[in-house]
LUMKOLNU-683394 format. One line per 4 residues: number of its first residue (from 1); their letters; for each residue x, y, z of C-alpha. Coordinates in pm, whole numbers. Layout:
NUM = a = X Y Z; ... .
END
This chain:
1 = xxxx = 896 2399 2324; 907 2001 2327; 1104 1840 2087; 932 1539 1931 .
5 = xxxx = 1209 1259 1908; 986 1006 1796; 807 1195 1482; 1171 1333 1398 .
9 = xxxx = 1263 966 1397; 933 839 1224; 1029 1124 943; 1403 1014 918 .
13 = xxxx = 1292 640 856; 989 739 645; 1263 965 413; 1488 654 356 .
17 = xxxx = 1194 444 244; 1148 451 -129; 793 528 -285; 781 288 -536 .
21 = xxxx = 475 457 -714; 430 826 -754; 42 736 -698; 80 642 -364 .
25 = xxxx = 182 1015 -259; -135 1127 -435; -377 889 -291; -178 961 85 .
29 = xxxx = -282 1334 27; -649 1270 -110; -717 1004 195; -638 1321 442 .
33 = xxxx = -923 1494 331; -1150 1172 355; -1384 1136 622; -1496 797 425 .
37 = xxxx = -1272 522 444; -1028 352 719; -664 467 762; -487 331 484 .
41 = xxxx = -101 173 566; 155 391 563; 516 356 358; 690 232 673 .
45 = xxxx = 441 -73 659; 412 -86 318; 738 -140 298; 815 -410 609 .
49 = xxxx = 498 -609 413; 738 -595 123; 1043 -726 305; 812 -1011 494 .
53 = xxxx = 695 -1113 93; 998 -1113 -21; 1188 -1319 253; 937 -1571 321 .
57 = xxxx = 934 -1618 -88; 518 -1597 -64; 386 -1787 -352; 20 -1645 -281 .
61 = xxxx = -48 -1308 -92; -431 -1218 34; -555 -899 143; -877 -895 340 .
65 = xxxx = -1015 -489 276; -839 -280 21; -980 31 103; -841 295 -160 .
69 = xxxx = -564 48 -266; -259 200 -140; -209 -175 87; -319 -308 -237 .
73 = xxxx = -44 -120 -448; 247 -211 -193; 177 -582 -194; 120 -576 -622 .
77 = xxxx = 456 -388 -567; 614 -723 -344; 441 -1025 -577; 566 -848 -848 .
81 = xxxx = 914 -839 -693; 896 -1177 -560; 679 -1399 -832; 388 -1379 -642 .
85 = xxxx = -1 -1343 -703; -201 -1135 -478; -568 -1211 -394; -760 -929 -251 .
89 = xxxx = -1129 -891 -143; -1300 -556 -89; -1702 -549 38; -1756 -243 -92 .
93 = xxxx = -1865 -188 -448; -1724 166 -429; -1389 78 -308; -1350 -191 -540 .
97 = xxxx = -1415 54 -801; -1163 276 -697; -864 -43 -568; -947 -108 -935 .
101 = xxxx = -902 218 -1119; -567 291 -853; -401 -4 -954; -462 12 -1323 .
105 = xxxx = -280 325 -1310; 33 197 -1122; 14 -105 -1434; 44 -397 -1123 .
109 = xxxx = -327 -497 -1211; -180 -818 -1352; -52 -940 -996; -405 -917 -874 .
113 = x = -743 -1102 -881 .
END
């Protein structure tokens, strides 16, 4: 049998990372069984978006496409960090709906319009 360096790496990293939001492991789980909406980021990203806020001191943050919110919930995570506001625009009444609802239960809907 084949040993997978790469995914063994991928799960080292990804174990360092912190979840900032016991949410996001829920919503990760639920979008598995989803045949409905686009790959969402994962905590690896999630997190390098963080660092990138944070270093570049963003003022203002946009997100094009929320999806479920778990992009949306990282980068609340990073203005909230950093001082920053986050604009995000979703198409899709239904996904707005739910960005909305995720985020009000992590308590970051105040970085957000």
């Amino acid at each position: 049998m084949a040993i997978n360096y790469l995914d063994q790496a991928e799960e080292y990293i990804y174990g360092l990372l912190p979840n900032t939001h016991s949410r996001l492991d829920e919503l990760e789980r639920l979008e598995k069984k989803r045949s409905d909406i686009c790959p969402s980021i994962g905590r690896i990203t999630g997190q390098l978006l963080t660092m990138l806020i944070k270093m570049l001191g963003a003022k203002k943050v946009l997100e094009c496409g929320t999806c479920q919110g778990i992009s949306t919930i990282w980068l609340a995570t990073a203005c909230k960090e950093s001082g920053a506001k986050l604009v995000a625009i979703e198409a899709s009444e239904r996904l707005f709906i739910e960005t909305k609802a995720n985020l009000e239960s992590t308590g970051l809907s105040s970085y957000v319009d």
